[in-house]
Structure formats: structure tokens, C-alpha cells
Backbone as JSON Lines, residues from 0, in Angstrom:
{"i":0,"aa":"X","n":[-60.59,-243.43,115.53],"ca":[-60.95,-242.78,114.29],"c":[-61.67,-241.46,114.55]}
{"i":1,"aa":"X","n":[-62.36,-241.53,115.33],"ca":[-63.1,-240.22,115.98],"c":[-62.49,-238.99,116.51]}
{"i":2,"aa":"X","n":[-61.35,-239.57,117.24],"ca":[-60.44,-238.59,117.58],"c":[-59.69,-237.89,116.53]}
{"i":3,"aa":"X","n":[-59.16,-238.66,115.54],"ca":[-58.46,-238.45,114.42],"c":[-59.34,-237.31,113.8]}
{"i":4,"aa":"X","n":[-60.44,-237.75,113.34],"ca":[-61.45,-236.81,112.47],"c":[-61.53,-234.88,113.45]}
{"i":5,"aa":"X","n":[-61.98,-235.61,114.31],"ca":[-61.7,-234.33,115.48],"c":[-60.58,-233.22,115.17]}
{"i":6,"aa":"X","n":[-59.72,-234.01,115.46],"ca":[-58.2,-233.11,115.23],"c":[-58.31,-232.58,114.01]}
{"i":7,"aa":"X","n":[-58.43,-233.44,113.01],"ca":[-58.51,-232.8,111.32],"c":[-59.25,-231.3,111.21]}
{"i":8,"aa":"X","n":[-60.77,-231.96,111.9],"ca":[-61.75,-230.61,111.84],"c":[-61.43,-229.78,112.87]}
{"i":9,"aa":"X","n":[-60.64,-229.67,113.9],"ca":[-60.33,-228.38,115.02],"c":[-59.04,-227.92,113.62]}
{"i":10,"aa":"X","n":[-57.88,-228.68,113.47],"ca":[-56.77,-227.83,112.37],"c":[-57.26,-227.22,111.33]}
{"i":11,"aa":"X","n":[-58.74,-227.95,110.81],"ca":[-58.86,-227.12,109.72],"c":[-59.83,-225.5,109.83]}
{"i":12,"aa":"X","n":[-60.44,-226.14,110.91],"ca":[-61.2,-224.49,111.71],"c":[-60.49,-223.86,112.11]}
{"i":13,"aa":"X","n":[-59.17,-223.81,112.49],"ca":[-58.12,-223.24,112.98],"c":[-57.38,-222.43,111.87]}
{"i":14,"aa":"X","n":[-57.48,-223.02,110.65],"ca":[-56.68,-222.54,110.02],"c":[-58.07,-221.57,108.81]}
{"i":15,"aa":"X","n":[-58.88,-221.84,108.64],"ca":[-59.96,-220.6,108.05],"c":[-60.21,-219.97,109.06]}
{"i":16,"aa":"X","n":[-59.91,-219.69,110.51],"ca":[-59.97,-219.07,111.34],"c":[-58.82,-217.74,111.4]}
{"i":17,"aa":"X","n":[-57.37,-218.4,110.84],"ca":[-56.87,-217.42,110.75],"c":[-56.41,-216.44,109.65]}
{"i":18,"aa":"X","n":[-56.75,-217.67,108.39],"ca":[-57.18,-216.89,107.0],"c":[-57.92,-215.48,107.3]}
{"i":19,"aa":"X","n":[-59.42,-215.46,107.82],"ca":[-60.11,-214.6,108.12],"c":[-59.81,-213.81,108.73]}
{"i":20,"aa":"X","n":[-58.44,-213.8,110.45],"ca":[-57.94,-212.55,110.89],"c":[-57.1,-212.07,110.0]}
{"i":21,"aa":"X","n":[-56.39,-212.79,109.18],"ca":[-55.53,-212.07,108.35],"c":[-56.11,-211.28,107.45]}
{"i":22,"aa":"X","n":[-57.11,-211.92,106.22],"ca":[-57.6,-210.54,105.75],"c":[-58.03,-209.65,106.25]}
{"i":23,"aa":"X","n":[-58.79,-209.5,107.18],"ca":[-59.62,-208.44,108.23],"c":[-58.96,-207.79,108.74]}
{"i":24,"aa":"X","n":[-57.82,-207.97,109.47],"ca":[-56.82,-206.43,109.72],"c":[-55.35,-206.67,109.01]}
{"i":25,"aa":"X","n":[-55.09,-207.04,107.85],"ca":[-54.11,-206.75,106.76],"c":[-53.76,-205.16,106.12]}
{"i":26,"aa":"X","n":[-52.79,-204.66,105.86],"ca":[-52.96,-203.38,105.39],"c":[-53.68,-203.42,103.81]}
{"i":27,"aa":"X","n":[-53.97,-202.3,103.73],"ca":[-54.7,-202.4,102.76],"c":[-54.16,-201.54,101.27]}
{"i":28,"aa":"X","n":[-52.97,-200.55,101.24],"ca":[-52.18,-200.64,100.89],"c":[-50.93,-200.62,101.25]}
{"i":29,"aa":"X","n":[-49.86,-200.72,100.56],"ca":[-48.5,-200.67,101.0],"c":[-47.22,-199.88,100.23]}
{"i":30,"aa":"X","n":[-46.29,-199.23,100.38],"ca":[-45.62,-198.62,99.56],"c":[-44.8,-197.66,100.14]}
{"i":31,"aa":"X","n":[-44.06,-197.43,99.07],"ca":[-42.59,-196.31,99.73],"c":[-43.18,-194.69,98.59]}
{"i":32,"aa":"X","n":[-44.45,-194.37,99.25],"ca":[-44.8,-192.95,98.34],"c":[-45.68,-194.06,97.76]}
{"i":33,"aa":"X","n":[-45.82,-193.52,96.17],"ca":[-46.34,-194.08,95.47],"c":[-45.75,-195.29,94.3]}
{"i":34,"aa":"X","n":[-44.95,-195.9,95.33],"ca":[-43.99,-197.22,94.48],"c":[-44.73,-198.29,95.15]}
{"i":35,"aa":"X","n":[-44.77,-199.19,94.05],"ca":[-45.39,-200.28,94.21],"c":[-44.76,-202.01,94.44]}
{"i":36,"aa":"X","n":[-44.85,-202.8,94.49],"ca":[-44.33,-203.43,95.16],"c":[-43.79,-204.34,94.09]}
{"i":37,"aa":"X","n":[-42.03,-204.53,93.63],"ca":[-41.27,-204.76,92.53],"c":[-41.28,-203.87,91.24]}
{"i":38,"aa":"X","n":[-41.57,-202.64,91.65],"ca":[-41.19,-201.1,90.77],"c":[-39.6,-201.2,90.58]}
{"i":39,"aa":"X","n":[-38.96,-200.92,89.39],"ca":[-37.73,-200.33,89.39],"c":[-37.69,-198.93,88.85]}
{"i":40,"aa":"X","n":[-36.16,-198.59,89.07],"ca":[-35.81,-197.73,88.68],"c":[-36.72,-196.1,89.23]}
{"i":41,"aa":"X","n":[-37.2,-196.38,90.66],"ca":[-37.37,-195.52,91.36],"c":[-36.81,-194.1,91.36]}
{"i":42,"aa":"X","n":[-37.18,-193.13,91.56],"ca":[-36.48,-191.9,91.49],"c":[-36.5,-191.24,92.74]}
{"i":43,"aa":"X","n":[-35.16,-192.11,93.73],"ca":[-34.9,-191.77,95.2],"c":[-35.12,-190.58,95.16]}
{"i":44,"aa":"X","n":[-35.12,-189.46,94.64],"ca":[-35.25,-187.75,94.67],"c":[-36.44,-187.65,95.15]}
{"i":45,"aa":"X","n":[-37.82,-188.4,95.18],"ca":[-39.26,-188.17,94.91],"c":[-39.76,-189.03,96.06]}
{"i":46,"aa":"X","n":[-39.16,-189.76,96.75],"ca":[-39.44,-191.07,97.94],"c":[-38.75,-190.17,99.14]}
{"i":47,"aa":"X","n":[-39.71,-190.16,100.38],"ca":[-38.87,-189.79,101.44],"c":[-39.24,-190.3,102.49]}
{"i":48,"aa":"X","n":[-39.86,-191.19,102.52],"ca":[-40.73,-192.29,103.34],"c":[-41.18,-193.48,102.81]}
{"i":49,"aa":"X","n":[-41.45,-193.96,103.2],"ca":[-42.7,-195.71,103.47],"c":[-43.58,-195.19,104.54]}
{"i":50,"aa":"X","n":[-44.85,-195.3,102.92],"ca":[-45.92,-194.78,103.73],"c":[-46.85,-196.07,103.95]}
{"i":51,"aa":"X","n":[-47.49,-196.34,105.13],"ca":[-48.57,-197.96,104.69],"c":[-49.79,-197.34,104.95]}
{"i":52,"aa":"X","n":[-50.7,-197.81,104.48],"ca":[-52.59,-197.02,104.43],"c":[-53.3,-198.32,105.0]}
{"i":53,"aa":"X","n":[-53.95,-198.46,106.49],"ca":[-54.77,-199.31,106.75],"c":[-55.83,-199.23,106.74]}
{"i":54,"aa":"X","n":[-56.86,-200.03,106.97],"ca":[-57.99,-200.14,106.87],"c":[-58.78,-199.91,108.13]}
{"i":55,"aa":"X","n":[-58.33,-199.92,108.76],"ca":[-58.5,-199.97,110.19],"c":[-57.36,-199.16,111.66]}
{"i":56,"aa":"X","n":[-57.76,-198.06,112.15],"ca":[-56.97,-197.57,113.63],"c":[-56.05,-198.63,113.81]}
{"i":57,"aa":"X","n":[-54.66,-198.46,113.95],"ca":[-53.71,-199.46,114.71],"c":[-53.28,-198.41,116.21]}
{"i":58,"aa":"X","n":[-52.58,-199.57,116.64],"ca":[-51.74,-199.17,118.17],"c":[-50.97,-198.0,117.02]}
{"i":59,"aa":"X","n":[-50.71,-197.01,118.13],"ca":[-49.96,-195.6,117.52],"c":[-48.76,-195.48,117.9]}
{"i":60,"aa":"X","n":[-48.39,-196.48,119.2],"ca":[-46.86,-196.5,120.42],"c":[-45.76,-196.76,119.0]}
{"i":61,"aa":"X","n":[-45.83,-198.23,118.81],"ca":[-44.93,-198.7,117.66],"c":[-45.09,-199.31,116.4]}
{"i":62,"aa":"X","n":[-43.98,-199.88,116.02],"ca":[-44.47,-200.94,114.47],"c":[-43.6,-201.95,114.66]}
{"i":63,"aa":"X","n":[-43.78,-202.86,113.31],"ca":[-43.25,-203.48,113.4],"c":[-42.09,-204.09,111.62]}
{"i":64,"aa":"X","n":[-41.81,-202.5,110.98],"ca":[-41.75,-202.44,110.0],"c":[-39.93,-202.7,109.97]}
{"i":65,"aa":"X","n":[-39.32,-203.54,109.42],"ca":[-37.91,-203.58,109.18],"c":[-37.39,-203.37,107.55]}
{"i":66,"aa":"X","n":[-36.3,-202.81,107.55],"ca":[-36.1,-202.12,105.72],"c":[-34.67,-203.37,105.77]}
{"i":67,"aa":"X","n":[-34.55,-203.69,104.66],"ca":[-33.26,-203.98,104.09],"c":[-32.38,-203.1,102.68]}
{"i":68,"aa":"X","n":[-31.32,-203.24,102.99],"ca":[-30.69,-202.37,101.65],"c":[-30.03,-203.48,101.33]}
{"i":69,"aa":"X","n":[-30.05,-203.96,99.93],"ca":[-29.92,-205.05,99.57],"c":[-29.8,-206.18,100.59]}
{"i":70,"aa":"X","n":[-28.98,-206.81,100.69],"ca":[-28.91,-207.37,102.15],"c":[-28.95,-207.55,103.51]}
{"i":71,"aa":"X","n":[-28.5,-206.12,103.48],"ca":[-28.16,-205.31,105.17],"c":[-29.46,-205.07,105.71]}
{"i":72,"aa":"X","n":[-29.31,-205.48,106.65],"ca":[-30.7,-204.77,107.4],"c":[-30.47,-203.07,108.14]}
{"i":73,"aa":"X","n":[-31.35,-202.38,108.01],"ca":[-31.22,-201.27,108.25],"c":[-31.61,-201.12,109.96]}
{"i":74,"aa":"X","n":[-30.45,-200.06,110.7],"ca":[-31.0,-199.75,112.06],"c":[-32.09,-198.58,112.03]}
{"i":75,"aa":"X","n":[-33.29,-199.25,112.29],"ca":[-34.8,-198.35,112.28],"c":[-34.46,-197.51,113.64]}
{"i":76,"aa":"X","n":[-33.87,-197.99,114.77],"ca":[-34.46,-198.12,116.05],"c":[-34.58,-195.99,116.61]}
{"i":77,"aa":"X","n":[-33.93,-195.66,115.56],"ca":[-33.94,-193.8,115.65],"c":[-34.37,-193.1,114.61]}
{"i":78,"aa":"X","n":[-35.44,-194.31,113.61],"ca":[-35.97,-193.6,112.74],"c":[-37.03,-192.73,113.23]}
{"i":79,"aa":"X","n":[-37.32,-191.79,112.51],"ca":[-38.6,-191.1,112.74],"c":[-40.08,-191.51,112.61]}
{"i":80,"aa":"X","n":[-40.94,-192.03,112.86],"ca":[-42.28,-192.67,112.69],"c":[-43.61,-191.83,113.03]}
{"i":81,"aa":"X","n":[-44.47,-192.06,112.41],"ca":[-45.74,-191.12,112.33],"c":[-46.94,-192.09,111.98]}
{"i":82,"aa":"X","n":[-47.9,-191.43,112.59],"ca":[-48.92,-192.45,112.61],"c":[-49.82,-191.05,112.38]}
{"i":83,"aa":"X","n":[-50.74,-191.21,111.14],"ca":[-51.95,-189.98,111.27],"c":[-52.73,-189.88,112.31]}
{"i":84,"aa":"X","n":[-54.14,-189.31,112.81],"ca":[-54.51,-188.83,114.12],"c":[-55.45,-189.54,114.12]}
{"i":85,"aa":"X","n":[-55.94,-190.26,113.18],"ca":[-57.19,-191.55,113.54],"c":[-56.38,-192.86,113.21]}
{"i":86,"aa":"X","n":[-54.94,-192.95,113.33],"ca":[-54.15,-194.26,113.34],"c":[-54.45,-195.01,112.26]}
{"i":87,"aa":"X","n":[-54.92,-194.46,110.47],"ca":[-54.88,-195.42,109.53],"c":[-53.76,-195.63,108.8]}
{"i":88,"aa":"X","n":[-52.72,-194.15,108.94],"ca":[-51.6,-194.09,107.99],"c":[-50.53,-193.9,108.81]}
{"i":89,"aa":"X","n":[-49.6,-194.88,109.04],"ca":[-48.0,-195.27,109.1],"c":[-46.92,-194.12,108.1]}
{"i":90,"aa":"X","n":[-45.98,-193.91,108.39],"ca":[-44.77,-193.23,107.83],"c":[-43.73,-193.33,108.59]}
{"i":91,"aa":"X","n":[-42.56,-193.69,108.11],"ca":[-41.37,-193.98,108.63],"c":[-40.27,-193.08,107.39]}
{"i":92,"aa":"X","n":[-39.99,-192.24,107.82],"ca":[-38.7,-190.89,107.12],"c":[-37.43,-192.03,106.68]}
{"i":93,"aa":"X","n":[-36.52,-192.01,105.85],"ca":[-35.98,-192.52,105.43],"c":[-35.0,-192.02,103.86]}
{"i":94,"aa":"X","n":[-34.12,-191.65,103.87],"ca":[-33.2,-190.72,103.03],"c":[-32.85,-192.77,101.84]}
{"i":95,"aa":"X","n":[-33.3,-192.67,101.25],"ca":[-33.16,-193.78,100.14],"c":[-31.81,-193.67,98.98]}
{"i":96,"aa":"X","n":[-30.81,-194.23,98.7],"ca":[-30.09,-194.07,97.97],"c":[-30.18,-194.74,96.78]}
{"i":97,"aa":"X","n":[-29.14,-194.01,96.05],"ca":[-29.63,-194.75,94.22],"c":[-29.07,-195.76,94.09]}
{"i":98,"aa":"X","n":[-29.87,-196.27,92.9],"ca":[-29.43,-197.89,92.27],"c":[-29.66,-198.88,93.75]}
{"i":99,"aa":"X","n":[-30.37,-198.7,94.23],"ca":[-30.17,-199.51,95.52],"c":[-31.77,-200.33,95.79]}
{"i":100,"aa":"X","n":[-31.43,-201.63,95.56],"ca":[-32.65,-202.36,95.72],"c":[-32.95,-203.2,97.8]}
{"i":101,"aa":"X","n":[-34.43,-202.8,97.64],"ca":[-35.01,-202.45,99.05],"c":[-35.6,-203.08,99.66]}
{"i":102,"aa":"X","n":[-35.57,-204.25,100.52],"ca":[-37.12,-204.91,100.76],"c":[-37.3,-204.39,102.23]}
{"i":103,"aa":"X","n":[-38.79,-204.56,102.26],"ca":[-39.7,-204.2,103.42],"c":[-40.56,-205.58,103.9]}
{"i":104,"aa":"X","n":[-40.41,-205.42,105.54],"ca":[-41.08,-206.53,106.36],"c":[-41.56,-206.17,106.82]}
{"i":105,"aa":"X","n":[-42.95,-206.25,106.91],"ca":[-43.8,-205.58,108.06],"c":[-44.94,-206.65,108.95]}
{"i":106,"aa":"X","n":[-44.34,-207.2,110.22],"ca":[-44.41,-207.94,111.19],"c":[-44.03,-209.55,110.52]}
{"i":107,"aa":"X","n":[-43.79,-209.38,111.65],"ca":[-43.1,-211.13,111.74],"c":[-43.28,-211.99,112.5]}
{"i":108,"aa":"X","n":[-42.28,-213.32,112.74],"ca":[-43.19,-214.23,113.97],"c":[-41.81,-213.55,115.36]}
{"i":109,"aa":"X","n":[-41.12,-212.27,115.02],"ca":[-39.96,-212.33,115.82],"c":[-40.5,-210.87,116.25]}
{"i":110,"aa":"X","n":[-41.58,-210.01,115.31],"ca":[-41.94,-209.15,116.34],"c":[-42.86,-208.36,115.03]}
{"i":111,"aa":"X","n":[-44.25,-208.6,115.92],"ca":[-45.45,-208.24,115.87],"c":[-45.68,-206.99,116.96]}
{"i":112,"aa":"X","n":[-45.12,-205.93,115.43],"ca":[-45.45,-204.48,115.97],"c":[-46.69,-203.81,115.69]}
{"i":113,"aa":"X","n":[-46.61,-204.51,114.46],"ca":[-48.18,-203.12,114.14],"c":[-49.56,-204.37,114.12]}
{"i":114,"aa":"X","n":[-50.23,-203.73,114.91],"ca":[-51.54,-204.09,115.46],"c":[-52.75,-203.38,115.19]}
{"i":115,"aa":"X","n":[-53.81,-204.04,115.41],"ca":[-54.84,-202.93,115.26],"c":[-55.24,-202.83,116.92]}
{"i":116,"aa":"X","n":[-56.18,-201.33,116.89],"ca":[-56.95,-200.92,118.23],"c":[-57.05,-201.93,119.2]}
{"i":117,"aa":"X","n":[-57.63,-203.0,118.25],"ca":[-58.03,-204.17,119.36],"c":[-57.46,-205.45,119.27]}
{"i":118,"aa":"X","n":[-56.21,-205.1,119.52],"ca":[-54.74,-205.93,119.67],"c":[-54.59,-207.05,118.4]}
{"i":119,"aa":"X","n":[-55.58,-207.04,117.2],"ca":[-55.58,-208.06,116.32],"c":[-54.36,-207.56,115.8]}
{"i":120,"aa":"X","n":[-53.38,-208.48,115.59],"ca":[-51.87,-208.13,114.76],"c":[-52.48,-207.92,112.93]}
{"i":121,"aa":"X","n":[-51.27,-207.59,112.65],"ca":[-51.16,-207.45,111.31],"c":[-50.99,-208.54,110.53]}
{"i":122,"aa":"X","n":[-51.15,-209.1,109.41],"ca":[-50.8,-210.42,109.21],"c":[-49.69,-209.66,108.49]}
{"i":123,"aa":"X","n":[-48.38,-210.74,108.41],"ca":[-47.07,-210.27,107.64],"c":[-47.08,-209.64,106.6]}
{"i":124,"aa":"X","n":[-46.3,-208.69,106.23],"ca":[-46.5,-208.66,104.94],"c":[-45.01,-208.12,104.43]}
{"i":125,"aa":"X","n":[-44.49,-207.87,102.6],"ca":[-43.61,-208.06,102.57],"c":[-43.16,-207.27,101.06]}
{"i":126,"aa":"X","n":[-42.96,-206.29,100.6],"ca":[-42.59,-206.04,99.74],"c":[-41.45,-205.49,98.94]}
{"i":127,"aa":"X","n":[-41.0,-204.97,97.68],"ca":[-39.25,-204.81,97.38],"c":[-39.53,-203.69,96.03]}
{"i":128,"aa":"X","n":[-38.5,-202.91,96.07],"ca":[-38.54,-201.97,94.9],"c":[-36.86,-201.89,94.8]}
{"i":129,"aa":"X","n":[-36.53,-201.29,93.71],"ca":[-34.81,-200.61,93.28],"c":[-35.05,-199.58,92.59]}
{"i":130,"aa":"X","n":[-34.67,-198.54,93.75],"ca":[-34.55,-197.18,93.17],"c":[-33.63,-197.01,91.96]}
{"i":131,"aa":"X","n":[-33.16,-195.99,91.39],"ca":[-32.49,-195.84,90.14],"c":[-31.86,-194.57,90.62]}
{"i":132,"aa":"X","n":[-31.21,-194.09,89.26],"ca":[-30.66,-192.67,89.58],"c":[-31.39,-191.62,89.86]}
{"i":133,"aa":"X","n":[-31.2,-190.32,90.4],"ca":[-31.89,-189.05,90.38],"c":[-32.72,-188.57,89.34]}
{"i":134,"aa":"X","n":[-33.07,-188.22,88.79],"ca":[-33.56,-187.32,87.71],"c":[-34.76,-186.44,88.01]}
């Protein structure tokens, strides 16, 4: 019974353990410009990136951000990427087309790119918009 109780209380310290890294280096916002996360009718003319705003310096080498166009997953691997000069703001260039709905992954359990300074990962995160026509 002792052992049992044990295990309970190490899984459950384990798991407010990682509640707490996750909020603590989570981004703090997220977005393609100033679209928000299940915006429609976007005006691809005005979006020319996914910009993310952290709270905290990340690693500046890579990310770990993947786009889908409706289904398709998009090849990032020659996108352009930018990291500001104190590593809080992410940008990834990206030509967006109309009527076209978008989701964004940013780290996963298949690859934990964006990190902070001091190797704490990002906790996942995950959001979707559908641009609209020009105007």
C-alpha cells in the first residue's frame, strides 16, 4: 500500500511539475501578423509571416514551427526564419493564399525546436485561421 501511495504522489508531482514548465516558457503570444487564433476571412494581402512573441530569449539556430494548408503539410525546410536580436520574436516569411484555411504547430513530441536559452522546450502549441479574398 505504501508503495502504491508513493507512485500516486511521485505521478502526481510529476505532473504539476510539468504544468509549471509549460506555463513558464510557453509563448506568450501567437499569430500570423495580427490574426488570431480561428480568425476568418483573413486578408492574405496584409499577412506575410507568422510572427510568435515570447516571453523569454529562445535558441536562435532553429524552430520547431510546421504550417498546414488545409491538409497538406507545407515544406518549411527553405523557408526564411528570423529571430529578433534578444531572441523574443520568431518570424517565418510565407506568401499565404486565398480562401485557404491554415493550421500552425509549434513543437511536438516528433520535434522540439523552439526552446528557451536554457534548453527548457516550448510546451506545444497549436493554432488555425482561413484567409479570404484580397481586398
Amino acid at each position: 500500500m505504501q508503495r502504491l501511495f508513493f507512485w500516486i504522489l511521485l505521478v502526481a508531482l510529476f505532473g504539476i511539475f510539468v504544468f509549471v514548465v509549460a506555463r513558464e516558457h510557453g509563448g506568450k503570444r501567437v499569430g500570423a501578423g495580427d490574426v488570431g487564433n480561428g480568425a476568418r476571412d483573413v486578408n492574405p494581402a496584409t499577412i506575410r509571416a507568422i510572427t510568435v512573441s515570447f516571453d523569454r530569449a529562445m535558441e536562435t539556430k532553429k524552430h520547431g514551427l510546421h504550417l498546414f494548408e488545409g491538409k497538406q503539410s507545407v515544406d518549411l525546410t527553405r523557408a526564411e526564419f528570423t529571430y529578433s536580436p534578444d531572441g523574443k520574436t520568431f518570424s517565418l516569411s510565407y506568401a499565404f493564399k486565398s480562401s485557404t484555411h491554415y493550421e500552425v504547430q509549434m513543437n511536438s513530441t516528433e520535434d522540439i525546436g523552439f526552446a528557451a536559452t536554457n534548453r527548457a522546450p516550448l510546451w506545444p502549441v497549436h493554432f488555425a485561421f482561413t484567409t479570404g479574398q484580397p481586398h
